[in-house]
C-alpha positions as CSV (number, residue, x, y, z in Angstrom):
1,X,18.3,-19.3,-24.6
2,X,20.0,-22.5,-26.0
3,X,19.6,-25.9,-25.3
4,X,21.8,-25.8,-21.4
5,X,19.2,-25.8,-18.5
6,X,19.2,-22.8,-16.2
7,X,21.6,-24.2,-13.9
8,X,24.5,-25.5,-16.7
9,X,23.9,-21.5,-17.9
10,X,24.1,-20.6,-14.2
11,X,27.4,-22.7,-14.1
12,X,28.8,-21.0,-16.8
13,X,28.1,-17.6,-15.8
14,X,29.3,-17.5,-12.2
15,X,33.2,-19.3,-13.8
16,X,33.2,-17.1,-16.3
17,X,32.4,-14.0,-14.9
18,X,30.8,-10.4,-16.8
19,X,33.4,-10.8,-19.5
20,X,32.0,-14.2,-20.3
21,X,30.9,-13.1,-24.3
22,X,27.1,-13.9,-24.3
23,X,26.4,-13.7,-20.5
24,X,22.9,-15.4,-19.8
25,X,21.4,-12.3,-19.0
26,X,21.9,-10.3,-22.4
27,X,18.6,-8.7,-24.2
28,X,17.5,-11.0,-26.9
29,X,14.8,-10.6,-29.5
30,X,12.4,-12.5,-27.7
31,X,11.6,-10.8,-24.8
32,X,9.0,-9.0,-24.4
33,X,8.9,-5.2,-25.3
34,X,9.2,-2.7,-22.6
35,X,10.7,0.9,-23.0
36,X,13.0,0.1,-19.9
37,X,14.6,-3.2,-19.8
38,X,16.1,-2.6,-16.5
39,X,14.6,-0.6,-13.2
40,X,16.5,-0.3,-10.4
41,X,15.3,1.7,-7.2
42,X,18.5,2.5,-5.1
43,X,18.1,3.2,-1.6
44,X,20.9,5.5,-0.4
45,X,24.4,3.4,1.1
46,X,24.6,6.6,3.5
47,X,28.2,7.4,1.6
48,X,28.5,9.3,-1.8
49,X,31.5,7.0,-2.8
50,X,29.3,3.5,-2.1
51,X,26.8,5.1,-4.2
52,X,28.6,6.3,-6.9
53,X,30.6,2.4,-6.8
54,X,26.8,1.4,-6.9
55,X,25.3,2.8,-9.7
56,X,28.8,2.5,-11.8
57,X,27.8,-0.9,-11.2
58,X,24.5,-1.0,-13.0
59,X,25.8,0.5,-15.8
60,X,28.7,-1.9,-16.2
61,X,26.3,-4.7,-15.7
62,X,23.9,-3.1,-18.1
63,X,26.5,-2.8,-20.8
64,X,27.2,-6.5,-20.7
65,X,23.7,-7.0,-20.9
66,X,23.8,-5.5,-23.8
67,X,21.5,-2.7,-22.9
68,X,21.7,0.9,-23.8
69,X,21.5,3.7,-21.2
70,X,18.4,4.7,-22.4
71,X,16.8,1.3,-21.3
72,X,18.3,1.6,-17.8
73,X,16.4,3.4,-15.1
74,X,18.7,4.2,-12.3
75,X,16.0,5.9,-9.4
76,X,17.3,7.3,-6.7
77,X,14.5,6.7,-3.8
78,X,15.1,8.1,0.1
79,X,15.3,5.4,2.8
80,X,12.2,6.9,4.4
81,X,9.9,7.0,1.2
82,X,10.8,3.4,0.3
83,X,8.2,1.3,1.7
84,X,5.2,3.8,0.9
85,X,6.6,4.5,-3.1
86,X,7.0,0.2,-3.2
87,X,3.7,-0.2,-1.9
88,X,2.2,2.1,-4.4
89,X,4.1,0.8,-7.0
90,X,3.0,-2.8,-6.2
91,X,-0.8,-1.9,-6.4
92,X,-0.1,0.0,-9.5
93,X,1.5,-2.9,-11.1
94,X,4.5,-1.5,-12.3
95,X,7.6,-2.4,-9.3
96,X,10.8,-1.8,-9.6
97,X,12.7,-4.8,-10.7
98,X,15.5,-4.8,-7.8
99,X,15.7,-3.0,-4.5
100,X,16.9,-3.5,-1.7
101,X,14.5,-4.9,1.1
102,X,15.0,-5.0,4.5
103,X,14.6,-7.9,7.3
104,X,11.4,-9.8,6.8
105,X,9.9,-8.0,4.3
106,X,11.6,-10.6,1.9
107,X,9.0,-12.4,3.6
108,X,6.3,-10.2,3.7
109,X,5.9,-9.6,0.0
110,X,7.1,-13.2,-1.0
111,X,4.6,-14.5,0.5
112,X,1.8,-12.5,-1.5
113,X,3.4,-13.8,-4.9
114,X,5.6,-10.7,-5.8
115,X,9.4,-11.9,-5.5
116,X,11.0,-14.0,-8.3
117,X,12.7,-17.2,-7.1
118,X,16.4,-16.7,-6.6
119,X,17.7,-20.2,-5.0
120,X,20.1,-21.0,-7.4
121,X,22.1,-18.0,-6.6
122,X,21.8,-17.8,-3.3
123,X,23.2,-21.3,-3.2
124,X,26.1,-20.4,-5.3
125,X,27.0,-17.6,-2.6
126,X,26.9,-20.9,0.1
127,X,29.7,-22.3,-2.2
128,X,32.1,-19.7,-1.8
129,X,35.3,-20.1,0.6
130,X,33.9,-20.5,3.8
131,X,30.3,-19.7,2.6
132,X,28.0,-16.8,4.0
133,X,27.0,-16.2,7.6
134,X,24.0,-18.5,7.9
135,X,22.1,-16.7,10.2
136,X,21.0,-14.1,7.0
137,X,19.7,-17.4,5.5
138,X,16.1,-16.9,8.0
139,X,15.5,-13.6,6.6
140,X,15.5,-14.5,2.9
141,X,13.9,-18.0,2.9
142,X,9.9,-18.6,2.5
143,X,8.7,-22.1,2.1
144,X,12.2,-23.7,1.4
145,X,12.7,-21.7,-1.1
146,X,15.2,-18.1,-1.4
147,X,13.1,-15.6,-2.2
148,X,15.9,-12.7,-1.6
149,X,19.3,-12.3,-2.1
150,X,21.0,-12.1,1.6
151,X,23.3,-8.2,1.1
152,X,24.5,-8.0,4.5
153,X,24.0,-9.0,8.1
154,X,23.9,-5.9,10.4
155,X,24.9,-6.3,14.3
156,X,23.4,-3.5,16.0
157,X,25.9,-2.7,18.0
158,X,25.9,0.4,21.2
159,X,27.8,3.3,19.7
160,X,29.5,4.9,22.8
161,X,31.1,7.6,23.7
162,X,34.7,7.0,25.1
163,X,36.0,10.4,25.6
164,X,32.8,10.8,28.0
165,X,33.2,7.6,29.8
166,X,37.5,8.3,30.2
167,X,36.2,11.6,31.9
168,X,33.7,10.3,34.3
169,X,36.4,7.3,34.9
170,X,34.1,4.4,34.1
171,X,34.1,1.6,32.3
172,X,31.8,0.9,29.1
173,X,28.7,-0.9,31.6
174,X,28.3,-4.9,31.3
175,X,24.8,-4.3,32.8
176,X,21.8,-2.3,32.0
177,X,21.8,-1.3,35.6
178,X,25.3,-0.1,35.6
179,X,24.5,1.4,32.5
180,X,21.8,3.6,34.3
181,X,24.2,4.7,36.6
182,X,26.8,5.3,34.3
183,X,24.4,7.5,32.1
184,X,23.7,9.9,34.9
185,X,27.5,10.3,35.4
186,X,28.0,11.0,31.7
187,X,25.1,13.0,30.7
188,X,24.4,16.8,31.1
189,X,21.1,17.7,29.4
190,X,19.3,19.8,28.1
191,X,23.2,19.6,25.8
192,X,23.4,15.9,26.3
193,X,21.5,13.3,27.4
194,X,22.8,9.0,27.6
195,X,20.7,7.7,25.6
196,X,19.7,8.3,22.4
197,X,16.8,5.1,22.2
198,X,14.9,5.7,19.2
199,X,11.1,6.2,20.6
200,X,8.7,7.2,17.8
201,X,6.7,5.2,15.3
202,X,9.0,3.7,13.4
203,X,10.9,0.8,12.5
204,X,14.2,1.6,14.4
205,X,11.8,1.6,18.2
206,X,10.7,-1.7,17.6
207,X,14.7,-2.7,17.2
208,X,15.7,-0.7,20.0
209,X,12.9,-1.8,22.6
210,X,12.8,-5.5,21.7
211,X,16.6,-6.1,22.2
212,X,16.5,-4.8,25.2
213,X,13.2,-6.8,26.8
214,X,15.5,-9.6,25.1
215,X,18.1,-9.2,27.9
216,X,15.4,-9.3,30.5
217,X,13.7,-12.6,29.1
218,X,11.1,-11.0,26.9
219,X,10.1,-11.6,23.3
220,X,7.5,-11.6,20.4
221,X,6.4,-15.0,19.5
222,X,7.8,-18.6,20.3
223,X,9.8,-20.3,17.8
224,X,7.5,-22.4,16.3
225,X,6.2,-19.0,14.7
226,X,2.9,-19.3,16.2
227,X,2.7,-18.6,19.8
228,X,3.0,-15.1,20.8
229,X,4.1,-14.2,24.0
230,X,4.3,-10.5,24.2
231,X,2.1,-10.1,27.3
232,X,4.9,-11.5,29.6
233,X,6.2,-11.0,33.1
234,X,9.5,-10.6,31.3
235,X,8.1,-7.9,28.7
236,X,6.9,-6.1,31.7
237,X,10.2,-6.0,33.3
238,X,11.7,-5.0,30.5
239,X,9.3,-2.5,29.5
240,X,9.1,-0.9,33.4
241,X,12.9,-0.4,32.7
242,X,12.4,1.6,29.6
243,X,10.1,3.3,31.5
244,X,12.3,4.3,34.3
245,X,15.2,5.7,32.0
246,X,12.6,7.9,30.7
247,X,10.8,9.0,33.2
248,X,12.7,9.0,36.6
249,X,16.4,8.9,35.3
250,X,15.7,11.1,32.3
251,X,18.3,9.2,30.2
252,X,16.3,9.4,27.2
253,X,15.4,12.8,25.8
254,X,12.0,13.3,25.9
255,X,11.9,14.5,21.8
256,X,12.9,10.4,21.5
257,X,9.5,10.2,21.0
258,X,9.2,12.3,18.0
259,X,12.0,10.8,16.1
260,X,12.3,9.0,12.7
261,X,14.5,6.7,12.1
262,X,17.1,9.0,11.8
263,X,16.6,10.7,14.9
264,X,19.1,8.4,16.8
265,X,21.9,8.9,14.3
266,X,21.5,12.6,14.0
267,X,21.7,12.7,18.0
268,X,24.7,10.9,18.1
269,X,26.5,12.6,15.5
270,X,25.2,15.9,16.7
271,X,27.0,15.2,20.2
272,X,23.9,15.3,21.8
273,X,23.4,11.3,22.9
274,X,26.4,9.3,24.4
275,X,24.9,6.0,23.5
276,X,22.6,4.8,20.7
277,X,22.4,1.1,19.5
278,X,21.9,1.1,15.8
279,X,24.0,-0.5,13.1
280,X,26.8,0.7,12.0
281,X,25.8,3.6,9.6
282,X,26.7,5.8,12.3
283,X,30.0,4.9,12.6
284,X,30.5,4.8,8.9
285,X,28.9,8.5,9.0
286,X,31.9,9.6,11.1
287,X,34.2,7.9,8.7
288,X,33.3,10.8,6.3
289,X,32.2,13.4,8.1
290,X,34.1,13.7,11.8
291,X,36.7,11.7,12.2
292,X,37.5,13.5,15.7
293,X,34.0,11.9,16.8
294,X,35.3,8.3,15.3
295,X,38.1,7.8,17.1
296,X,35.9,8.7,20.7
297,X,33.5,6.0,19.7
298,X,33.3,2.7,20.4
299,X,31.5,-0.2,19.1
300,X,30.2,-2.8,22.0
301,X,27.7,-5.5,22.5
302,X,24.2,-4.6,24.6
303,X,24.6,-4.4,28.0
304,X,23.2,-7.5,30.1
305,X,20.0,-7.9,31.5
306,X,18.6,-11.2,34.5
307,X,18.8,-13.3,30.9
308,X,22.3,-12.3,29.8
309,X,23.6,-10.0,26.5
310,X,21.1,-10.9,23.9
311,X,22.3,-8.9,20.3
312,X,20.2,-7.9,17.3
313,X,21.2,-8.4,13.5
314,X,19.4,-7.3,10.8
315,X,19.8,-8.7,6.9
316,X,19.3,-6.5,4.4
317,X,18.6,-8.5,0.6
318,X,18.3,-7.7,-2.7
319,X,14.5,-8.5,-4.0
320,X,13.7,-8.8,-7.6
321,X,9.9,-8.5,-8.6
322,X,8.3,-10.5,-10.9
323,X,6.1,-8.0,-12.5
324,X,8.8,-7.7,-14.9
325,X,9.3,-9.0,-18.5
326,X,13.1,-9.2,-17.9
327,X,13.2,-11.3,-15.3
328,X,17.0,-13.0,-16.0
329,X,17.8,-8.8,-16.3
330,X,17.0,-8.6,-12.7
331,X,18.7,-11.6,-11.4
332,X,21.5,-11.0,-13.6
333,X,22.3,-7.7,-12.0
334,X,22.0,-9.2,-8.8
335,X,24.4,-11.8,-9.1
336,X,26.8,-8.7,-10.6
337,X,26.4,-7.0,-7.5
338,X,27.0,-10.2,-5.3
339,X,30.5,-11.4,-7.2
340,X,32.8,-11.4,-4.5
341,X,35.3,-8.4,-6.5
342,X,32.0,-6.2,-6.9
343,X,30.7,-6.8,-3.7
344,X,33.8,-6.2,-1.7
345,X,34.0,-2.6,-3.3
346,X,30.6,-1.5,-1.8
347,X,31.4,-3.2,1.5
348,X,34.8,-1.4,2.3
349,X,33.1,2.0,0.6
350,X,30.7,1.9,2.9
351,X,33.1,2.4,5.6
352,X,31.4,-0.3,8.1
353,X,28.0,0.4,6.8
354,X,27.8,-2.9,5.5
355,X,29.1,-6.5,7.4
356,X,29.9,-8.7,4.6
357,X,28.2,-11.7,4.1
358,X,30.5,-13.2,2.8
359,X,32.4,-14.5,5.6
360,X,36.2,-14.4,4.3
361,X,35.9,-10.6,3.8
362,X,36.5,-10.8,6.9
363,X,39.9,-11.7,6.8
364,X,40.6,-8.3,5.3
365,X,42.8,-5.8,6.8
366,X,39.5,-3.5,6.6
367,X,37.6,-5.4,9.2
368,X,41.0,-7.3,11.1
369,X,42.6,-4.2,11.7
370,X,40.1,-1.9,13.3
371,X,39.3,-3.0,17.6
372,X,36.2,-1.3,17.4
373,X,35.1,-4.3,14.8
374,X,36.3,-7.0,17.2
375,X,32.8,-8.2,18.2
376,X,31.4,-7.9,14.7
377,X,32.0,-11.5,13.4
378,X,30.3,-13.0,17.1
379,X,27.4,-10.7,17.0
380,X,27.1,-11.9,13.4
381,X,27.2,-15.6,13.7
382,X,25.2,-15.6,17.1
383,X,22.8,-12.6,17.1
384,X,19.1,-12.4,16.5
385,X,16.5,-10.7,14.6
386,X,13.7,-8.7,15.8
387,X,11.2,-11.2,15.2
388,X,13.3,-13.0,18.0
389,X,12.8,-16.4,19.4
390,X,10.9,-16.7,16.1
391,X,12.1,-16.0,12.5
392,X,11.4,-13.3,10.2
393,X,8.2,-14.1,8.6
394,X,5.5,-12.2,6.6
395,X,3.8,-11.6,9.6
396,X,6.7,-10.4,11.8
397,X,6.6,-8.3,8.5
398,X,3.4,-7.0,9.1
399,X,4.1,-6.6,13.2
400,X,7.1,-4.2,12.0
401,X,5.3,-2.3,8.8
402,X,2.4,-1.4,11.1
403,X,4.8,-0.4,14.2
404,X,2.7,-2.2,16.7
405,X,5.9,-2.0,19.2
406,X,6.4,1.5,18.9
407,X,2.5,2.0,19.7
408,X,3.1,0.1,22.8
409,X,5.6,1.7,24.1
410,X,4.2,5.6,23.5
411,X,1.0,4.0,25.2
412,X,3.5,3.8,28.7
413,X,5.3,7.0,28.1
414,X,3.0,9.4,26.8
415,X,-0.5,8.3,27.7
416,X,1.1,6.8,30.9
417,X,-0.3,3.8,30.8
418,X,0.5,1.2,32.6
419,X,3.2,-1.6,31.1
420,X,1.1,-4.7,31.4
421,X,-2.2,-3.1,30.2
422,X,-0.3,-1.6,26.8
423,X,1.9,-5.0,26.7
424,X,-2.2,-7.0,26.8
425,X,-2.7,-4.5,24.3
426,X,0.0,-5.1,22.2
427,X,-0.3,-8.6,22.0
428,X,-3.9,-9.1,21.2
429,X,-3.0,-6.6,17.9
430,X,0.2,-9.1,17.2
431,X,-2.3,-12.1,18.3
432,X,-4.2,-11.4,15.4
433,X,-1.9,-10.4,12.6
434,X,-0.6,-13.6,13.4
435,X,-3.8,-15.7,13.5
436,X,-4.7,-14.6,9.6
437,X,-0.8,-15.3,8.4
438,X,-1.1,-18.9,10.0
439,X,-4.6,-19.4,8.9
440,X,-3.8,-18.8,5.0
């Protein structure tokens, strides 16, 4: 490294781009040794071509870090592995040195030392034409500082079937009463059931249950990130609700309970669920693989509860570890991936996959010229996250790791218990996980 401080080199690197000679990630002599210079876990973009854009990327980058193939380890790891292989990895010692995290488990493994500091970029990607969408910013920051690199802020929109609603001659609901209704209109199991709500214990329930207690007045913990409210009058509202479309409407097919988080995509893409809320991976799905079922669906905002339409984003980030003796390597590729020209490529190949955060890639014809996008850049800007009316923290972290929601809500449908005794439940666990994260 010469005599320029880190953000003069930063300066440099982000004007003069990966054909810059000398770039101020290249391998010198002075690191330290390590067969692999480079390790990058890649969790799938749910399309071959982002992929293939993806990992073309690494090696570009690598080459201008001057690294041979051989010290590149490109590892291919399934969605549903990921947070079990990190885990492992992390107690073993040897993490990968980027991966791609999701929500608040920036903040859940920041906050036990393991992330390398990655401000300065993230500031950069503020100082682009009309900057990022801000709301990705909660997700990524721990103690001031940006401990992740914001990749892109999913809405979560309901993907509906139009075809089925044209035939039934109704209108995509505005209410989740009207939506009840309009199910049983729609529906014809054992084929085809509504709704496809994701029920099992997984990540995906605790998305698909809290937005909608959201719309009813419910949610997890106050704002200040303390007080936790999830034994509510609202919650049991919401909750009795979800109860109802299982168990007296029959809505919701009763192997919801079983599912991964798959389970809701493969419904809908199966023909088998009318609705689903989920991001847009779905819809991206069709892109490639039924483009008969693409142009029957549409994208829209929750239905609205007594509180109004509440929507859910997620932020997925880029974390690079610091158990790593290459850490400018690791930041290096992530700024790589995150040049606008880069970025853009695995955005539009993901076929709606991934919302930019970048907010001017919005102005492309890509996102401009498609109606069934038309909410995306409201639900971006105004939506919430699942640790909703509080931020993502390491203990939301731990709430959603441990799937303390999804327990709750198999305690009302399968042990039949009722909502405000598995809601006190719930909330003494979250009550607790809580209590240690504020305590330390």
């Amino acid at each position: 490294m010469s005599s320029m401080n880190r953000r003069d080199v930063l300066k440099l690197a982000g004007a003069a781009g990966v054909a810059a000679t000398g770039p101020w990630w290249r391998v010198g002599k002075s690191h330290a040794q390590r067969p692999k210079k480079l390790v990058y876990w890649h969790l799938p973009n749910f399309t071959p071509l982002a992929d293939q854009i993806q990992k073309e990327q690494v090696y570009e980058f690598a080459k201008q870090a001057g690294l041979k193939e051989s010290e590149v380890e490109y590892a291919v790891v399934a969605n549903e592995q990921a947070a079990a292989k990190l885990a492992a990895s992390i107690e073993a010692g040897n993490p990968p040195d980027v991966i791609r995290l999701y929500e608040s488990n920036v903040q859940f493994y920041g906050s036990q030392g393991h992330l390398l500091d990655v401000t300065e970029l993230v500031a950069k990607m503020r100082r682009e034409p009309k900057g990022i969408f801000e709301s990705s910013m909660t997700a990524v920051v721990y103690k001031g500082r940006a401990l992740g690199v914001p990749l892109a802020v999913n809405p979560w929109p309901v993907h509906a079937r139009l075809d089925l609603l044209e035939q039934a001659k109704v209108e995509y609901p505005k209410t989740w009463d009207e939506f009840i209704e309009t199910s049983k209109k729609i529906q014809s199991p054992p084929r085809l059931y509504a709704f496809g709500m994701c029920l099992g214990l997984v990540e995906d329930t605790t998305d698909n249950v809290m937005n909608l207690l959201w719309c009813y007045g419910g949610k997890m913990v106050e704002a200040d990130n303390r007080t936790v409210v999830m034994n509510s009058a609202a919650n049991v509202a919401g909750v009795k609700v979800i109860e109802a479309m299982f168990k007296t409407h029959k809505i919701i097919p009763q192997g919801a309970i079983g599912w991964d988080n798959s389970g809701n995509n493969k419904a809908y893409q199966s023909k088998q669920a009318a609705f689903v809320m989920n991001p847009s991976s779905i819809y991206a799905y069709l892109d490639s693989n039924d483009k008969d079922l693409q142009k029957v669906t549409g994208l829209f905002p929750v239905p609205a509860g007594p509180k109004g339409t509440v929507n859910q984003i997620d932020t997925w980030s880029y974390g690079a570890f610091k158990k790593n003796p290459y850490p400018d390597i690791a930041r290096g590729l992530i700024e790589y991936f995150m040049q606008p020209a880069n970025y853009d490529k695995i955005i539009q190949s993901t076929g709606g996959r991934w919302v930019p955060v970048y907010k001017r890639l919005f102005d492309s014809p890509f996102w401009r010229e498609k109606p069934e996008f038309k909410h995306f850049v409201n639900m971006a800007e105004t939506g919430v996250p699942v640790s909703y009316a509080g931020a993502p923290t390491p203990a939301a972290g731990e709430v959603l790791n441990t799937h303390v929601i999804p327990k709750m809500i198999q305690r009302v449908l399968v042990d039949n218990w009722e909502p405000a005794k598995a809601l006190e439940e719930c909330d003494k666990r979250i009550v607790e996980i809580y209590s240690r994260y504020n305590k330390a």
